[in-house]
C-alpha angles and dihedrals in degrees: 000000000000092000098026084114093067085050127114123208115229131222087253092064089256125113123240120220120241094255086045104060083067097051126132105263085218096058103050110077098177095062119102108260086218100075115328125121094005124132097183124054130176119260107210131243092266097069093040084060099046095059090036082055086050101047107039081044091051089048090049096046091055097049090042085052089045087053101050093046092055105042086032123034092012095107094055097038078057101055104049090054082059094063087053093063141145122245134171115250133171138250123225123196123215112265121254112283106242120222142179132248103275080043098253115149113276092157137020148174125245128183119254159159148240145163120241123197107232108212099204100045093046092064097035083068094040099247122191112217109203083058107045089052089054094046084050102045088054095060105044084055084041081045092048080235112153107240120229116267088234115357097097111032094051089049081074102050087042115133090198124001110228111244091259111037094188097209102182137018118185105038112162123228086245100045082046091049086061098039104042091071097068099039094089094084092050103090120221087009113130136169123238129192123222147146122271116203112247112214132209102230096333099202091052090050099030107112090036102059103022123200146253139279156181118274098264120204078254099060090045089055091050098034120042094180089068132100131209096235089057137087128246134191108261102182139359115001109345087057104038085048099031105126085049094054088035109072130199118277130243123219131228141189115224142181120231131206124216084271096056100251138132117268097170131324132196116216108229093178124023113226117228130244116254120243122271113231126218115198148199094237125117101220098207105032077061087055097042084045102054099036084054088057099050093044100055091042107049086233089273099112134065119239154164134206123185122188119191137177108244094203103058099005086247114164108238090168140000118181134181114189121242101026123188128229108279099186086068107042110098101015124035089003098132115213094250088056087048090047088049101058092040080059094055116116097208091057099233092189082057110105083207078170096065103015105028114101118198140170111271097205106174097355082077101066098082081063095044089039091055093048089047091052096040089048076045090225093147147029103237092218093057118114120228113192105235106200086174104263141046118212133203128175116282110265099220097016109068112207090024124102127227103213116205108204141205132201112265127344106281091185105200115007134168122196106287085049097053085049093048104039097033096239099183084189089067088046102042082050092053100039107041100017124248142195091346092325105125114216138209093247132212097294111049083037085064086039100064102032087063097056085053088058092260115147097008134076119270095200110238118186092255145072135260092038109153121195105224121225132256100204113226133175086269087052098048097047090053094051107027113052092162093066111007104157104101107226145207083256102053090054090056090054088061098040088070078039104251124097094090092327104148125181137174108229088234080056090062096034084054093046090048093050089050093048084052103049097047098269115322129136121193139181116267109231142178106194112088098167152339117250103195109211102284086050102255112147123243139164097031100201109238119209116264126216119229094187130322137208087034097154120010114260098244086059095052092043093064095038078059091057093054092056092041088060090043076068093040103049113336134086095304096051087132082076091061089085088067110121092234137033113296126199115197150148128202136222143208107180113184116218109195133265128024087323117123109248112257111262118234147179134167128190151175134195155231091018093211097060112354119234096176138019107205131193130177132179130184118193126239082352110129130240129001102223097057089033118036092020099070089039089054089045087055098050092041091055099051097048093052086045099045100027107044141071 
């Protein structure tokens, strides 16, 4: 009975033992041959045709439904695998960051959004597109999201929209969290992610380094490379450098879904990372100079202010007051900020410092003293007795007298004096001859102001550079056919530096480098050195040399001792509180009509050595001594007490 539990009762009424249940049918005899000591029995044939009929039905039934699918419902099936569908798209890479020249960020990249305009999608779902501008129109205010000043008005007047419209740039992750909900029901209308260009104080920078764009029709025509959906420098830097920062783009191929979005890609080329640009720039000598500017003049003139190295022509700052928000334009700017800025009187988009061209008046005699002592037409420690005026017969009025003024009576004056105290008698005498005085003339005037750099471009490394205009006999009769015989008097206009005289501040801040190093003048530039896109350095920009030996060295040293005593005792003494030894010479260029003169200094210091050469320039300000000079003093005290040892 101890292992009755493991038995199995038989169909004889007996009990089979555990070993037995396994037996051989064939071995055990005394087994019913019935049933006893078998492991297989027959099923039967109803069983063998119940699972034939399911399986043969099954097999029918799924190629029934296979046909069905594909005569019947094959064209929509169809259809919607081809909303899910492959294209080609590029790649672009983020631009090159920009620094200055202690390497410290002027420019970077910071992930963003937009919102592009797909043509052909637009008309596959029927899109109208007044209404879906005004739709539109109505989230990104709901959004807080700033509209283009032109995208999408000008979508409604469009002959003919481009394949990609590109709506919005700049969108930030947050402002996208709340838009991307309600895009589903604009069709055609797909995000895009890219990079926006993050600006150090963009007003300060502004005209330096530039800012970015969408590819115009313009830029297409010039530029084949480019594509419609990318970005492209439109001013300073970014543009002038543009296919360095720029990279070059990679190319994927992605799967869209009936939305338009990404559902995976597959990159087939890598883009390359744009350049990295090292510049010249002082970052935060930009930043002291055009606060101080803006400071000293309530923000109500418009100025420049260049700052050079005399010794290589590298660019330390380069301000053009007022400047705009570089971190919006081209990309949040709204229309009514855009309109804004085109309103302004004082021209913010304007670089004065490179493309104005204004009217030197004295800041154009240490050109005009070198070229008298290297023709050696004076002694420069001759006295000439300075009453006030000159005066020559009248050119249309016999008997009548044309009476050239300065600006107060110097009395007796030599050559330092003349430099110091502005004296334009000393000037109109040397320039033009008077009473037995010989002077230089017109032509060798214009002669030696071009080898200074004067009327012609120098090439700085930026655009909207123009290159000023020394009038001459051939220039007058060309543009004034009214009175086109040069005259005696109209040398002596451009001998104080007015009477069509026309100048860039980056031309007078070259010509006084050149005055402080011995007589080199060498090309302004920005760029200092290439960072490739681990950061190694590459392509160190040497100094180039414009022309050298221009004026012999005795002749500019004493044209240096008469702007040092311009700081000594003469119009620009506020300098004098300049921690180290400052060289200048003021302007008051008058300008015509009821209009202030413009107000001008130029500088260089130390004067033993030169480290800067410094110009600044206020418009319809007044005088340059009571104007420009305290803004320079300003800038100059706070580089030699925060950039020398």
């Amino acid at each position: 009975m101890k292992f009755q539990y493991f038995k199995k009762k038989s169909y004889s009424g007996g009990f089979l033992d555990p070993d037995e249940i396994l037996a051989d049918s064939t071995s055990s005899l005394s087994i019913l041959h019935s049933s006893e000591g078998k492991l297989e029995r027959s099923l039967g044939a109803l069983p063998l045709f119940i699972f034939l009929f399911l399986t043969v039905g099954g097999m029918a039934y799924l190629g029934l439904r296979a046909a069905v699918v594909q005569i019947e419902e094959g064209e929509a099936f169809f259809a919607m695998s081809q909303e899910n569908r492959f294209l080609v798209r590029s790649v672009f890479p983020p631009r090159g960051a920009i620094y200055d020249r202690f390497q410290k960020p002027l420019v970077r990249n910071v992930p963003s959004f937009g919102l592009l305009l797909d043509k052909k999608e637009f008309l596959e779902k029927g899109g109208d597109l007044s209404e879906l501008v005004l739709r539109l129109e109505s989230l990104l205010r709901q959004a807080n999201i700033p509209l283009p000043n032109t995208e999408l008005a000008a979508l409604i007047g469009a002959k003919e929209l481009p394949e990609k419209v590109f709506l919005v740039r700049g969108i930030e992750p947050e402002a996208l969290i709340a838009l991307a909900p309600h895009l589903d029901s604009f069709p055609g209308v797909q995000i895009f992610e890219t990079y926006r260009r993050e600006y150090r104080d963009s007003f300060a920078f502004s005209h330096i380094l530039g800012f970015i764009g969408k590819v115009s029709p313009e830029d297409l025509a010039v530029r084949q490379e480019l594509r419609d959906e990318e970005t492209v420098g439109k001013n300073g830097i970014e543009a002038f450098y543009d296919e360095k920062v720029r990279g070059e783009r990679g190319r994927k191929i992605v799967e869209v879904d009936s939305s338009g979005n990404e559902t995976r890609f597959r990159l087939t080329q890598e883009p390359r990372r744009g350049s990295e640009l090292i510049l010249s720039l002082d970052g935060d000598f930009q930043e002291v100079a055009y606060r101080t500017v803006e400071n000293y003049t309530s923000g109500n003139k418009a100025a420049s202010i260049v700052i050079l190295d005399p010794r290589d022509g590298a660019v330390r700052t380069l301000v053009s007051y007022p400047g705009f928000n570089s971190n919006k334009f081209g990309s949040a700017l709204s229309s009514e900020e855009f309109q804004a800025v085109l309103k302004n009187p004082l021209k913010p988009l304007f670089n004065r410092a490179l493309g104005g061209e204004f009217p030197p008046g004295s800041i154009f005699k240490p050109l005009l003293a070198a070229a008298v002592l290297t023709e050696k037409l004076i002694d420069p420690a001759k006295k000439i007795y300075d009453e006030g005026f000159i005066e020559i017969p009248h050119p249309y009025r016999p008997g009548e007298r044309s009476v050239f003024l300065d600006w107060k009576k110097h009395g007796w004056i030599d050559f330092y004096d003349a430099i110091a105290y502005s004296a334009n008698v000393y000037f109109y005498m040397v320039g033009g001859g008077y009473q037995g005085q010989q002077g230089l003339g017109i032509e060798r005037i214009k002669q030696y102001a071009t080898v200074f750099g004067l009327g012609s471009l120098l090439g700085i490394d930026l655009p909207g550079e123009k290159q000023g205009l020394i009038p001459d006999p051939r220039w007058k009769e060309e543009h004034e056919p009214n009175d086109p015989l040069w005259r005696v008097g109209d040398t002596y206009n451009v001998s104080i530096g007015q009477g069509g005289v026309k100048i860039t501040p980056l031309q007078i801040t070259a010509v006084t480098a050149a005055i402080a190093n011995g007589g080199t003048l060498y090309r302004p530039r920005v760029l200092e050195a290439f960072l490739d896109g681990s950061g190694v350095e590459y392509g160190r920009v040497a100094p180039e040399v414009i022309r050298s030996n221009i004026v012999a060295e005795e002749h500019l040293a004493e044209v240096r001792r008469g702007m040092r005593r311009t700081v000594t005792s003469g119009t620009a003494r506020m300098l004098g509180s300049v921690p180290v030894a400052v060289a200048a010479k003021t302007g008051t260029a008058q300008v015509g009509g009821s209009l202030l003169p413009h107000a001008w200094v130029t500088a260089f210091a130390p004067v033993e050595n030169p480290e800067i050469a410094i110009t600044v320039m206020v418009e319809n300000a007044g005088e340059g001594a009571t104007v420009a000079v305290p803004i320079a003093n300003e800038i100059l005290k706070w580089y030699f007490e925060n950039r020398t040892k």
